[in-house]
C-alpha positions as CSV (number, residue, x, y, z in Angstrom):
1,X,-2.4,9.5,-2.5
2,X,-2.3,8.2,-6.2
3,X,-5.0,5.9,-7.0
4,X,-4.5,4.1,-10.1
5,X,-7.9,1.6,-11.5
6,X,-8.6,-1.9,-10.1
7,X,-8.5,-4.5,-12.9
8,X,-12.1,-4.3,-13.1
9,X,-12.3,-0.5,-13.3
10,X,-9.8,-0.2,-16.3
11,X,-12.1,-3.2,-18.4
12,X,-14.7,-1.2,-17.6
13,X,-13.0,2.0,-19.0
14,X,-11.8,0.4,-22.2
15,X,-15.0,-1.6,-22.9
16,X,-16.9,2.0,-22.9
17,X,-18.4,3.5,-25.7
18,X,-20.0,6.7,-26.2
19,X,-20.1,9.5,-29.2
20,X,-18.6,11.5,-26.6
21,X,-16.1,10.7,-24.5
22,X,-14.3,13.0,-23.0
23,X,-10.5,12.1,-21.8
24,X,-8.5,15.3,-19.4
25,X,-4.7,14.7,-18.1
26,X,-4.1,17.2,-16.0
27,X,-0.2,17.2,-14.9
28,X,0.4,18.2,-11.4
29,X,1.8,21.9,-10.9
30,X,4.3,23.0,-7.7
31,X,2.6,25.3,-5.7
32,X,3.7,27.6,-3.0
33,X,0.9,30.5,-2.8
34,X,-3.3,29.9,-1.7
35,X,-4.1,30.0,-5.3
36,X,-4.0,26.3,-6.6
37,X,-2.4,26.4,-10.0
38,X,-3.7,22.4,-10.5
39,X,-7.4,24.1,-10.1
40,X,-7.1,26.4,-12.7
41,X,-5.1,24.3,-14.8
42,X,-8.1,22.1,-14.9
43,X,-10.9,24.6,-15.0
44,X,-8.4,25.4,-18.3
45,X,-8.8,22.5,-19.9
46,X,-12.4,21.9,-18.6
47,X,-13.4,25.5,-20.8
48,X,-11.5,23.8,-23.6
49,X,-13.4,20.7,-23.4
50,X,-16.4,22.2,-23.6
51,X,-15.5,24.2,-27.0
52,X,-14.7,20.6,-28.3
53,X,-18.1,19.2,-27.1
54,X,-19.6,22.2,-29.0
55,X,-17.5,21.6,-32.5
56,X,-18.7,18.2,-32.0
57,X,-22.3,19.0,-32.3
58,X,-23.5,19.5,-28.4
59,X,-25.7,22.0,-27.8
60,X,-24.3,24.0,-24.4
61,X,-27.4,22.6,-22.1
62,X,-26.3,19.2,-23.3
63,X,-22.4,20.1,-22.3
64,X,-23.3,21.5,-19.3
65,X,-25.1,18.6,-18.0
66,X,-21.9,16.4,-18.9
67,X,-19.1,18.5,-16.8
68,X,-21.7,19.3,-14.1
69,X,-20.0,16.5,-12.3
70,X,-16.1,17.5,-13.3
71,X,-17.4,21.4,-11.8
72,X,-18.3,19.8,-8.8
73,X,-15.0,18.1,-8.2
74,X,-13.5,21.0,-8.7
75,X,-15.2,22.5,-5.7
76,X,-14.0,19.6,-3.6
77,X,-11.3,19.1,-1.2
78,X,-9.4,17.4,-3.7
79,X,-6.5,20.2,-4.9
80,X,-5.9,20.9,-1.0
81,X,-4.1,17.6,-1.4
82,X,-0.6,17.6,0.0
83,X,0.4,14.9,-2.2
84,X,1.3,15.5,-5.4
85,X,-0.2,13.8,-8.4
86,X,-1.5,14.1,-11.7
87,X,-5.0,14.0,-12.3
88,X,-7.1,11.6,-15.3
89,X,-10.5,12.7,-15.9
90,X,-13.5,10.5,-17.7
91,X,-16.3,11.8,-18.3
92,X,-19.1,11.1,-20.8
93,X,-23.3,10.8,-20.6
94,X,-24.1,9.6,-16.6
95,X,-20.5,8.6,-16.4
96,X,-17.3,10.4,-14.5
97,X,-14.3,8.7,-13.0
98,X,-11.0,10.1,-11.9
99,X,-7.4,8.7,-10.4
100,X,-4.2,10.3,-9.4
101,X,-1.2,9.2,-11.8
102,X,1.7,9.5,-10.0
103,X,3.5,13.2,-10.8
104,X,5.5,11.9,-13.9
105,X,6.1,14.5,-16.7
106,X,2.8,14.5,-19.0
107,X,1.3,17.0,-21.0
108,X,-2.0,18.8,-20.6
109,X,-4.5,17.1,-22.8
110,X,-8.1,17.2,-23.8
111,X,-9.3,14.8,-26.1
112,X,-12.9,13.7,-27.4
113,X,-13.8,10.4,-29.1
114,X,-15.8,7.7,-28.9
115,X,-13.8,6.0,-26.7
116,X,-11.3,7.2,-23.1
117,X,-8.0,7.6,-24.1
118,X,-5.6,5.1,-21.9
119,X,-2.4,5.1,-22.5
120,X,-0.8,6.6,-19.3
121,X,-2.7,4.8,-17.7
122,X,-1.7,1.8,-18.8
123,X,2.0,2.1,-19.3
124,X,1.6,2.8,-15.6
125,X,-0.3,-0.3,-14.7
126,X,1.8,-2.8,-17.1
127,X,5.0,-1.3,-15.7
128,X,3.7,-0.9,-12.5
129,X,5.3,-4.0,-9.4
130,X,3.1,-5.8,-6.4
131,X,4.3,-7.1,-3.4
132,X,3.4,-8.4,0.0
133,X,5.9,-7.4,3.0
134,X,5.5,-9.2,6.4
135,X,6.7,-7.5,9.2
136,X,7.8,-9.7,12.4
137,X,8.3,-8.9,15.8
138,X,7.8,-10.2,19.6
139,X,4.8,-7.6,19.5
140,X,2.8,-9.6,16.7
141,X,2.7,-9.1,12.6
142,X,1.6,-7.0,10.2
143,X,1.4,-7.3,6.3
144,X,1.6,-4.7,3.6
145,X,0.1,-4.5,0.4
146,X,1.3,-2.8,-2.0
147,X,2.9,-1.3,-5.4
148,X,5.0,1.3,-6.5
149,X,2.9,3.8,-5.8
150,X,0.2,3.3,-2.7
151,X,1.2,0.7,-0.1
152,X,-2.0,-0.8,2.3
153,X,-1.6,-2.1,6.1
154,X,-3.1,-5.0,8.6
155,X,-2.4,-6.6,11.4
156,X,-2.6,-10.0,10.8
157,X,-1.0,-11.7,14.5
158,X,-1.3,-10.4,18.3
159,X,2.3,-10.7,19.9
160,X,3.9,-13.7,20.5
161,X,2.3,-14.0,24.2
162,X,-1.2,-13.4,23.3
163,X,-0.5,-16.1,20.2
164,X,0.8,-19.1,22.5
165,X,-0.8,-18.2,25.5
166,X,2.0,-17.4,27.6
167,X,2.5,-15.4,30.8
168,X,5.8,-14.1,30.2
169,X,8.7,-14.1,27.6
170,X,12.0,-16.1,28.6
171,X,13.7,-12.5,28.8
172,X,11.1,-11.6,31.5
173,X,11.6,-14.1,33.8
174,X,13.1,-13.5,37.0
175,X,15.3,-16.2,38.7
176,X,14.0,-17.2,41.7
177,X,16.1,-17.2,44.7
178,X,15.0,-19.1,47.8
179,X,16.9,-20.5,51.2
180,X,16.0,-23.9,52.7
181,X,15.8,-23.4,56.3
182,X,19.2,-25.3,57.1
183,X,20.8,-22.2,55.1
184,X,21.8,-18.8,55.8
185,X,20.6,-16.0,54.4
186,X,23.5,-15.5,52.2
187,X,23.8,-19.4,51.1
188,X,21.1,-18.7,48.6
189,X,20.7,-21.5,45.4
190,X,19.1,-20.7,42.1
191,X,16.0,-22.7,40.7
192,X,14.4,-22.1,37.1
193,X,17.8,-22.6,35.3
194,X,17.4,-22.8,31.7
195,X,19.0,-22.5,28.5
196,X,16.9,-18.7,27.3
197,X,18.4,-18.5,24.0
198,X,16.9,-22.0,22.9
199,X,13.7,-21.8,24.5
200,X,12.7,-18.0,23.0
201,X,14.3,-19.4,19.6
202,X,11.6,-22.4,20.2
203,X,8.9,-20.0,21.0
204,X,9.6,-17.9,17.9
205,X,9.6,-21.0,15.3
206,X,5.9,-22.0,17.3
207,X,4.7,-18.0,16.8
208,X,6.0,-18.0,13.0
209,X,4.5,-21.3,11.8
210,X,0.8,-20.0,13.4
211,X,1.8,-17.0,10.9
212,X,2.5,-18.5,8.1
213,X,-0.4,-20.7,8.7
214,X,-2.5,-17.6,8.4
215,X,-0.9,-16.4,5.0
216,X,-1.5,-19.9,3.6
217,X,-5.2,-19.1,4.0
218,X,-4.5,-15.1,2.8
219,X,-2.3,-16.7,-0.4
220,X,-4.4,-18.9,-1.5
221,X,-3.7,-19.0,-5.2
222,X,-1.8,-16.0,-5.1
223,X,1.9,-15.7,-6.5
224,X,2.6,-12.0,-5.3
225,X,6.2,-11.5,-4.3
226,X,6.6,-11.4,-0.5
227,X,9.2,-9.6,1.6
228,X,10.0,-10.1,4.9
229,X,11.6,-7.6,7.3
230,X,12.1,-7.9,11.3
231,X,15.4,-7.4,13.2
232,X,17.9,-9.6,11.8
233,X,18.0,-12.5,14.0
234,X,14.6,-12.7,13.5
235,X,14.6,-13.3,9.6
236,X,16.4,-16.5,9.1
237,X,13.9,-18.2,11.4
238,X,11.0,-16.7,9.5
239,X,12.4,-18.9,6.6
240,X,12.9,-22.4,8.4
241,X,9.3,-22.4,9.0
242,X,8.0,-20.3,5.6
243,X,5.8,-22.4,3.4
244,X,4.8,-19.8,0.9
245,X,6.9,-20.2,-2.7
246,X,7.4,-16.8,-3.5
247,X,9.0,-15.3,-0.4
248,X,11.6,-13.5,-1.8
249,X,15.6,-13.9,-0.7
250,X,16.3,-10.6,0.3
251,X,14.3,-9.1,3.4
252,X,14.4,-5.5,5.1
253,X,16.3,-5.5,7.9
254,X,14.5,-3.4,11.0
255,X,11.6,-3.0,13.0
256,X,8.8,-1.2,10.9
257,X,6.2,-1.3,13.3
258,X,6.1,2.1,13.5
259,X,7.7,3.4,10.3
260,X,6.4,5.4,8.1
261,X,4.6,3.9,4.9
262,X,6.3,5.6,2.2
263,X,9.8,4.3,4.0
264,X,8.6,0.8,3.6
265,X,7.1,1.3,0.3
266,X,10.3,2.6,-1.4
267,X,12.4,-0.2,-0.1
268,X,10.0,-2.9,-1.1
269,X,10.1,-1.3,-4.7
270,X,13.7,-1.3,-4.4
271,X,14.0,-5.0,-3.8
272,X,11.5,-5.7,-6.1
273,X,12.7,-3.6,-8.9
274,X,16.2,-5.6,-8.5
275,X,14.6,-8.9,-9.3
């Protein structure tokens, strides 16, 4: 999965300084045989890394100390991956820190300086969109975090039931037929007559407002972009009773409580993108 820094991780890699900091892009490469090209790509540009550490006045123990950590990743489960991504390296004295870029054309690069090198990184980030999507249904809500590039998931309401404390939807309720004794058997009357429409469409604006109470308190002083999606009948009730100001006007039209992640990732960066 691609894992770009948190705020505080990228101040923290532009505020370091070191004589030696060492900055690796290592694009990802297709693969169809057991031997990972991406592993010796980077053991490439790790041997290449080390010759600039040595022009740059390291003595070899020194260098070795430096990559021991990078030599160990290596090792590491990382390249059997079935994601692809590109991989960005920093390493320097008792530091090492890596993310997964997503697999945009880049070239291999090695650099040293005194400071990491950030630039794809950072066209990533400032070009890079957040949202929130809430997904409703009878069954309860769940909201995704995400961006273009990694998308989150929690449930944040049990089903409408468990929520207002009832024993059964208007849907599920049986008419009950009974005979007064003065009757036949076949002169049967109908009790429990009600309008079902209106009273689920009541029950659903009681259910939404306890969820959007619960975002108020998630929200707080947020301004995230949010997205709702839910069959469609479902939507425009959502909205009657949605208090947060930054719900956006169009919504993704389905049930995505058990779609895949990625599905509901592109279309929220598809909506978002279109703003």
């Amino acid at each position: 999965m691609i894992k770009l820094p948190t705020k505080k991780e990228l101040d923290a890699l532009m505020s370091f300084r070191n004589p030696h900091c060492l900055t690796l892009y290592s694009p990802y490469i297709e693969t169809s045989s057991s031997e990972n090209p991406n592993r010796i790509q980077l053991k490439n540009l790790l041997k290449k890394a080390s010759q600039l550490l040595l022009a740059d006045s390291l003595k070899q123990r020194e260098i070795n100390i430096i990559l021991q950590p990078v030599n160990q990743f290596i090792e590491n489960s990382e390249f059997l991956s079935k994601y692809p991504h590109n991989l960005a390296l920093f390493i320097s004295n008792d530091f090492f820190g890596y993310y997964r870029l997503p697999p945009k054309k880049i070239k291999p690069d090695v650099i040293v300086d005194k400071k990491f090198k950030l630039l794809h990184i950072e066209k990533l980030i400032n070009n890079n969109l957040n949202y929130f999507v809430l997904s409703v249904s009878y069954n309860g809500a769940y909201l995704f975090s995400g961006d273009c590039y990694q998308i989150k998931k929690q449930k944040i309401s049990n089903s409408m039931k468990q929520e207002l404390n009832i024993d059964e939807l208007p849907h599920e309720r049986q008419f009950h037929n009974v005979a007064p004794a003065s009757m036949s058997k076949k002169s049967e009357r109908s009790h429990g007559q009600y309008n079902e429409t209106q009273v689920n469409k009541d029950l659903l604006i009681k259910f939404f407002r306890k969820i959007d109470h619960k975002l108020h308190v998630l929200f707080k002083n947020k301004k995230t972009p949010l997205i709702i999606a839910g069959v469609d009948y479902l939507l425009p009730l959502y909205r009657k009773v949605n208090t947060y100001p930054y719900l956006l006007n169009d919504g993704i039209i389905g049930n995505l409580e058990h779609s895949n992640l990625n599905f509901i990732r592109y279309n929220a960066c598809k909506i978002i993108g279109n703003q």
